[in-house]
SEGU-248793 format. One record per residue (C-alpha): y, x, z; chain. Coordinates in nm, 3 decimals. Each point is the difference from the previous one (the first is absolute). Layout:
N
+---------+---------+---------+------+
|   north |    east |      up | unit |
+---------+---------+---------+------+
|       Y |       X |       Z |    A |
...
+---------+---------+---------+------+
//
This chain:
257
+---------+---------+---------+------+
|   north |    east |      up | unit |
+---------+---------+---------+------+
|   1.735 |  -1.516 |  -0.806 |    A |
|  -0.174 |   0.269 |  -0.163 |    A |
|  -0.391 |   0.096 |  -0.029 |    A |
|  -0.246 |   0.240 |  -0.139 |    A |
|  -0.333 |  -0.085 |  -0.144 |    A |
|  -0.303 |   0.234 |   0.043 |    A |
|  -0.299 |  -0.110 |  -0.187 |    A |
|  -0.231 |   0.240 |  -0.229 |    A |
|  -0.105 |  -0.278 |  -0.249 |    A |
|   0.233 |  -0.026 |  -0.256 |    A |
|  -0.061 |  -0.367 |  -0.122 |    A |
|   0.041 |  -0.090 |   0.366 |    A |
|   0.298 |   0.147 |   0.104 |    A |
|   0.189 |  -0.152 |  -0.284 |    A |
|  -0.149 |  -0.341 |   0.082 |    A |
|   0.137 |   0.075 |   0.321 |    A |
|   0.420 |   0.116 |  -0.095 |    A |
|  -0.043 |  -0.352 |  -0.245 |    A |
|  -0.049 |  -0.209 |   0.268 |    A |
|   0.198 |   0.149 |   0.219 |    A |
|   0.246 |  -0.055 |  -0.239 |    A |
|  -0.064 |  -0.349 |  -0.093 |    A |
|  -0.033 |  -0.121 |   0.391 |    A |
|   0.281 |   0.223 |   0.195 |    A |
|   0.213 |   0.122 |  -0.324 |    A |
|   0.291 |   0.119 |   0.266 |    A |
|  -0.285 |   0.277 |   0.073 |    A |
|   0.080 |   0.345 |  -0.107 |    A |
|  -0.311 |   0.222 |  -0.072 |    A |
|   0.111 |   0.337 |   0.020 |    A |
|  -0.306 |   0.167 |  -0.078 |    A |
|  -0.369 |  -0.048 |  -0.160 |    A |
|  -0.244 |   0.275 |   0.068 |    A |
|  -0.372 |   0.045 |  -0.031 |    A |
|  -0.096 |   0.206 |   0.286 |    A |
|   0.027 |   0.069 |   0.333 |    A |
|   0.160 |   0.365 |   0.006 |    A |
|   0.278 |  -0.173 |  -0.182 |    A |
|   0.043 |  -0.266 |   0.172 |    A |
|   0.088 |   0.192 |   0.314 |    A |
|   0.227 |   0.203 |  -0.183 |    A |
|   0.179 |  -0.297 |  -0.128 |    A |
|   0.017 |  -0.184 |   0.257 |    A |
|   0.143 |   0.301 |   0.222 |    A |
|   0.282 |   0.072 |  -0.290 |    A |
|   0.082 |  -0.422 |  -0.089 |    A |
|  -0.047 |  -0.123 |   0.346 |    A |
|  -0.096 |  -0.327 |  -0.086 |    A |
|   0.004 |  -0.287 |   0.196 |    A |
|  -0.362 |  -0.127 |  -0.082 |    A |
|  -0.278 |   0.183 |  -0.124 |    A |
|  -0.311 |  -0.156 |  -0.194 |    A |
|  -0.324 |   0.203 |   0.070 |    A |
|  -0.319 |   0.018 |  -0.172 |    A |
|  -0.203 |   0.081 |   0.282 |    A |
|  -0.250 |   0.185 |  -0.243 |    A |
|   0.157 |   0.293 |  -0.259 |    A |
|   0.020 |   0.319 |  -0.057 |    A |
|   0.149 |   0.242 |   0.178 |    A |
|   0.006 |  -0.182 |   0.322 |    A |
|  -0.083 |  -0.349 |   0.114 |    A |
|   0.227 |  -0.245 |   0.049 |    A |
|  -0.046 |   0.033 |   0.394 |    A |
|   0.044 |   0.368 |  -0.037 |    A |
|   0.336 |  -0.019 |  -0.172 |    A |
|   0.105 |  -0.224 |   0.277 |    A |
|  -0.099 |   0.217 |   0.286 |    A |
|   0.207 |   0.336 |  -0.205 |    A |
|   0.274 |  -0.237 |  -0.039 |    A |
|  -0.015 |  -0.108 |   0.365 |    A |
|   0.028 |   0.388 |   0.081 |    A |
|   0.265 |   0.128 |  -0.239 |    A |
|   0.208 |  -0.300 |  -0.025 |    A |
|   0.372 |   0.101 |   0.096 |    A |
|   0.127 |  -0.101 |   0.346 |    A |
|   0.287 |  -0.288 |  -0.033 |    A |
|  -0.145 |  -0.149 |  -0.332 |    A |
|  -0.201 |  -0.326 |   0.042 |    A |
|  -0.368 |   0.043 |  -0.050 |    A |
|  -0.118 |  -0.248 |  -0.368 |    A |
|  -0.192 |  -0.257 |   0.075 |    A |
|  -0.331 |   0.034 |  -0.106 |    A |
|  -0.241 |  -0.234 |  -0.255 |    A |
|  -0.314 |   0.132 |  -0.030 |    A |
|  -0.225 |  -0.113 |  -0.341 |    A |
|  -0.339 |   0.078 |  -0.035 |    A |
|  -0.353 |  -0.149 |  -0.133 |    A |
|  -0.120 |  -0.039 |   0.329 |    A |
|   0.090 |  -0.213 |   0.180 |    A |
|  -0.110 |   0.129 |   0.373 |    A |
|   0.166 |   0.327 |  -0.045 |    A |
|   0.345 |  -0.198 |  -0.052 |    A |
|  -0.089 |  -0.158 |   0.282 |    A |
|   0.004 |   0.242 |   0.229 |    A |
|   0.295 |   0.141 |  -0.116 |    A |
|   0.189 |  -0.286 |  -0.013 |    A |
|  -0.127 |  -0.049 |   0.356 |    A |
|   0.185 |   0.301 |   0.149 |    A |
|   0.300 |   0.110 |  -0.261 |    A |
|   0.051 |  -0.197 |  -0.284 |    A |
|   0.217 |  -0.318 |  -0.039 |    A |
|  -0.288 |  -0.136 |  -0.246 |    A |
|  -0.283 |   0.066 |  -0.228 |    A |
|  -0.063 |  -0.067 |  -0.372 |    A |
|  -0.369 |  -0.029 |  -0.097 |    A |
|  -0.026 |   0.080 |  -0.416 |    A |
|  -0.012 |  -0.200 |  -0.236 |    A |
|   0.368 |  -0.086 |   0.144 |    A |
|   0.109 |  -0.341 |  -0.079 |    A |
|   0.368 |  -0.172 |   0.010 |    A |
|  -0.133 |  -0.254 |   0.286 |    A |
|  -0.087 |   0.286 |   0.285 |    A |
|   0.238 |   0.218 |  -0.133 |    A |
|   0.292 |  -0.225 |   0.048 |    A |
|  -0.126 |  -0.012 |   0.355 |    A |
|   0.024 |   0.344 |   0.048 |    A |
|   0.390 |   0.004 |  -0.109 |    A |
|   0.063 |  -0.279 |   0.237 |    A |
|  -0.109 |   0.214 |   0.257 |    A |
|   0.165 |   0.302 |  -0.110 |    A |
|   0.302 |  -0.238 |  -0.032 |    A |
|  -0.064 |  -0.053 |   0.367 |    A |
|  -0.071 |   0.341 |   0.122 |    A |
|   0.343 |   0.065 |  -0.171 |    A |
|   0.227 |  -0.244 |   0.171 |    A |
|  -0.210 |   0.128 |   0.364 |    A |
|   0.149 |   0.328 |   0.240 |    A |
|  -0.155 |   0.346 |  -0.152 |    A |
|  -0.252 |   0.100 |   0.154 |    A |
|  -0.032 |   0.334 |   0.175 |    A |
|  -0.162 |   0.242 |  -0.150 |    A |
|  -0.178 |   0.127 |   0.316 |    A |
|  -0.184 |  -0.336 |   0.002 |    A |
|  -0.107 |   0.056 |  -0.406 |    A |
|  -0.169 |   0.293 |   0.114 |    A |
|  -0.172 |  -0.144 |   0.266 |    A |
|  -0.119 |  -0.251 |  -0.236 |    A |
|  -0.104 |   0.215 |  -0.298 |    A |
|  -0.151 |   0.258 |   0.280 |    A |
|  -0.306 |  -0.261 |   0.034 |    A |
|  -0.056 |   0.008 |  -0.379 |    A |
|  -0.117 |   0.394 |   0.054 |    A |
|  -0.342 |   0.002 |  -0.074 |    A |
|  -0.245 |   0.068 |   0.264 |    A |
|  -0.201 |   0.317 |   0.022 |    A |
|  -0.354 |  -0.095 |  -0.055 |    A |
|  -0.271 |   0.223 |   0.206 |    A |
|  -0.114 |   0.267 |  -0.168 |    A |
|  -0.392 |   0.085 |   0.024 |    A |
|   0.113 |   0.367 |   0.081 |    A |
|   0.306 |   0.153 |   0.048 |    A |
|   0.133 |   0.263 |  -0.255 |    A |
|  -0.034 |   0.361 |   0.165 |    A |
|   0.059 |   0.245 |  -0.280 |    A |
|   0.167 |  -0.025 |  -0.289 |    A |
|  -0.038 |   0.210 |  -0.301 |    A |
|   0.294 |   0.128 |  -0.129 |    A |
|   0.019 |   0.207 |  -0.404 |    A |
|   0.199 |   0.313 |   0.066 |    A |
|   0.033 |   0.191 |  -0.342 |    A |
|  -0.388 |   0.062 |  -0.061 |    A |
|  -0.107 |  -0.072 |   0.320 |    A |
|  -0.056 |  -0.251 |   0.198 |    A |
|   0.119 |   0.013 |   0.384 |    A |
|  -0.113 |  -0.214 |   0.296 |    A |
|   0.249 |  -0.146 |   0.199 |    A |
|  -0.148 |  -0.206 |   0.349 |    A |
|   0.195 |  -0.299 |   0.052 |    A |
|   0.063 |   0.044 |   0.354 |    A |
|   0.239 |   0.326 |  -0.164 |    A |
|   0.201 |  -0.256 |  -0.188 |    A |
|   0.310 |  -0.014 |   0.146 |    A |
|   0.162 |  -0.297 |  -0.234 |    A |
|  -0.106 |  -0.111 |  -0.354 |    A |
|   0.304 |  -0.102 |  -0.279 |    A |
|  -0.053 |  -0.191 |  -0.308 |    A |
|   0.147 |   0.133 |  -0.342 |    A |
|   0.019 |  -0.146 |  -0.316 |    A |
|  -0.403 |   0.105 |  -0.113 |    A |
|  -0.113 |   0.225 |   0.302 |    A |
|   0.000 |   0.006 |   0.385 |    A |
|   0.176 |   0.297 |   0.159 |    A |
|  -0.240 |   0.111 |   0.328 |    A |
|   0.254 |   0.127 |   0.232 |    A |
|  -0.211 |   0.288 |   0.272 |    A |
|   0.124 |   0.220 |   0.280 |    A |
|  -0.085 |   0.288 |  -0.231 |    A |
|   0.145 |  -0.128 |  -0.360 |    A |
|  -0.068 |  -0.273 |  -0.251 |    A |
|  -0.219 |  -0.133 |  -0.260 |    A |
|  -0.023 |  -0.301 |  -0.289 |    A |
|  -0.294 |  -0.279 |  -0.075 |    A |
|   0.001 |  -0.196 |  -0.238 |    A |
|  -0.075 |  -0.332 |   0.245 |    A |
|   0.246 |  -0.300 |   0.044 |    A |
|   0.123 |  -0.086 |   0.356 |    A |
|  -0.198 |  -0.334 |  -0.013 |    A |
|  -0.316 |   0.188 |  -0.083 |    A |
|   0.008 |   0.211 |   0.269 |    A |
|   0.129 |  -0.214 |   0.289 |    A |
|  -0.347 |  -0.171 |   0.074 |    A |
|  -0.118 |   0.308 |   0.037 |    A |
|   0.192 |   0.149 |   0.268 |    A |
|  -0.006 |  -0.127 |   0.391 |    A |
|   0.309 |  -0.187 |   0.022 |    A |
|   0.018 |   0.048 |   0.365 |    A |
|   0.078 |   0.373 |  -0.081 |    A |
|   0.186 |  -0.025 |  -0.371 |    A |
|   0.293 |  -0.225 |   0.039 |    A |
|   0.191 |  -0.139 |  -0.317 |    A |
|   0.335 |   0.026 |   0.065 |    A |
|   0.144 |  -0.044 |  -0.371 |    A |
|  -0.185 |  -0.128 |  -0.264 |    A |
|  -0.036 |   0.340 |  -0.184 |    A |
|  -0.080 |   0.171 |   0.328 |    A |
|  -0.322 |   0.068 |   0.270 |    A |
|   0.094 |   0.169 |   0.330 |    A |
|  -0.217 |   0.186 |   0.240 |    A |
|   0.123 |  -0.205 |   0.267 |    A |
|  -0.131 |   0.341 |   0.224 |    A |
|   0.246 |   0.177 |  -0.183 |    A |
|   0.353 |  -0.239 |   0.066 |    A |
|   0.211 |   0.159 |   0.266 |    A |
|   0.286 |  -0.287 |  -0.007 |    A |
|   0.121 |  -0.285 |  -0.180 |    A |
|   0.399 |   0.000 |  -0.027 |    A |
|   0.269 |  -0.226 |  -0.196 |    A |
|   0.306 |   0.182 |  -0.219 |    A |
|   0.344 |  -0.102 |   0.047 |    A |
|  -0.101 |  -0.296 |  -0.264 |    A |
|  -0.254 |  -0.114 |   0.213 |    A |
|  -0.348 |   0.117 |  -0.237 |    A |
|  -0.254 |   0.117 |   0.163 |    A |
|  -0.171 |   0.333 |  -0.003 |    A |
|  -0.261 |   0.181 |   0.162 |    A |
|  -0.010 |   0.378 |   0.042 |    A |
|  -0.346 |   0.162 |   0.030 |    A |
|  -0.109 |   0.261 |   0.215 |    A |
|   0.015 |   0.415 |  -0.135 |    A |
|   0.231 |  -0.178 |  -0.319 |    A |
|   0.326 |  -0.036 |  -0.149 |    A |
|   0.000 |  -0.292 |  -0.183 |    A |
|   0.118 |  -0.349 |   0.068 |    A |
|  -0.237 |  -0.265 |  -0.123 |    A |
|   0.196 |  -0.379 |  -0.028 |    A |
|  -0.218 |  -0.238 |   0.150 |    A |
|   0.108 |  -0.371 |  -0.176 |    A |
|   0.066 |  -0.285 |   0.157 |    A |
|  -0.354 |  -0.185 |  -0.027 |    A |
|  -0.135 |   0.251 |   0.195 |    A |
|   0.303 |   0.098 |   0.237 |    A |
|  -0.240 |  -0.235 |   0.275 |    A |
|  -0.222 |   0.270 |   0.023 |    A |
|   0.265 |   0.227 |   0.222 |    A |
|   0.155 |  -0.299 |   0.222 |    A |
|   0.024 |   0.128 |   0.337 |    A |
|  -0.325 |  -0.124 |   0.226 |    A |
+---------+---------+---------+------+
//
């Protein structure tokens, strides 16, 4: 079988492919990386069969990595199996609660972690499970919107030397990029430098739906939902010509009522 390790500490992720080594040496590690970014990556291009998670790094979390994985992860290829490891012990607990096949609380030792390859030995040896019901799973580990005191209504948007207002209700769809977010109106665009996760809270999720996890839609603004010829979902927006995908953790949102 083959895994990848993704851990940010150093000392720890070595302590980690030793005794791996020492207590399942038939293991092949494939890949060692210290972030989350890669670890997607990696995991999309090796397609390992189990995946070791530090549920806090940089880049993404653990639980972030497996919900991009969950929606880019090729059709026909069996989804890893999951191991989350973290400091804390209730976050791992939740997670291993809906997704993962176990948890691994740090400092790792060879008594729980020879537990945890018993069950992976187990997992193994069971049918594979669909990949539909992953989703499902890791859909509950989307973190919940907390109320906002007051919702965002303008946002503020540097234009050259100026600065131009932009109300929110105008918005038709938001898109993360690698630094800025792209503001996507009936009348053109415009970049702020805000993250996704910063702005969410802000917003009144009855009328912004997330439909990928780089993009806000105006739910106002969605004329249909529609599947291609591979089965991915898109949705096509009123007075536009673009597509936008919607991925799979949030395909729910357009099941037929």
């Amino acid at each position: 079988m083959t895994a990848l390790i993704a851990e940010d500490e150093p000392i720890l992720a070595q302590m980690l492919v030793h005794a791996l080594q020492r207590l399942w040496p038939e293991l092949q590690i494939v890949a060692v990386v210290d972030n989350g970014v890669a670890a997607a990556q990696q995991a999309l291009t090796l397609q390992p069969e189990i995946l070791f998670l530090d549920i806090k790094m940089p880049g993404q979390s653990g639980l972030e990595v497996a919900r991009e994985l969950a929606d880019e992860w090729p059709d026909g290829v069996a989804f890893p199996m999951l191991v989350f490891v973290t400091a804390y012990e209730e976050f791992a607990v939740q997670a291993f609660e809906h997704a993962a096949v176990d948890y691994l609380c740090k400092p790792i030792n060879d008594v729980r972690l020879a537990k945890t390859i018993e069950r992976l030995r187990v997992r193994a040896r069971q049918p594979t499970r669909q990949l539909d019901d992953i989703v499902q799973q890791l859909r509950a580990l989307v973190p919940a919107i907390a109320p906002a005191a007051a919702r965002l209504t303008m946002l503020r948007a540097a234009v050259g030397n100026q600065v131009r207002m932009i109300p929110v209700a105008e918005v038709v769809y938001f898109e993360a990029t690698d630094k800025y977010l792209r503001v996507v109106c009936a009348n053109g665009e415009s970049l702020i430098r805000l993250s996704l996760k910063e702005l969410m809270p802000q917003l009144d999720p009855d009328q912004f739906w997330q439909i990928h996890r780089r993009t806000l839609v105006n739910a106002a603004c969605i004329e249909l939902a529609q599947r291609d010829d591979a089965g991915k979902l898109s949705v096509r927006l009123r007075g536009r010509p673009e597509l936008l995908r919607v991925s799979r953790l949030f395909a729910h949102l357009f099941r037929q009522m």
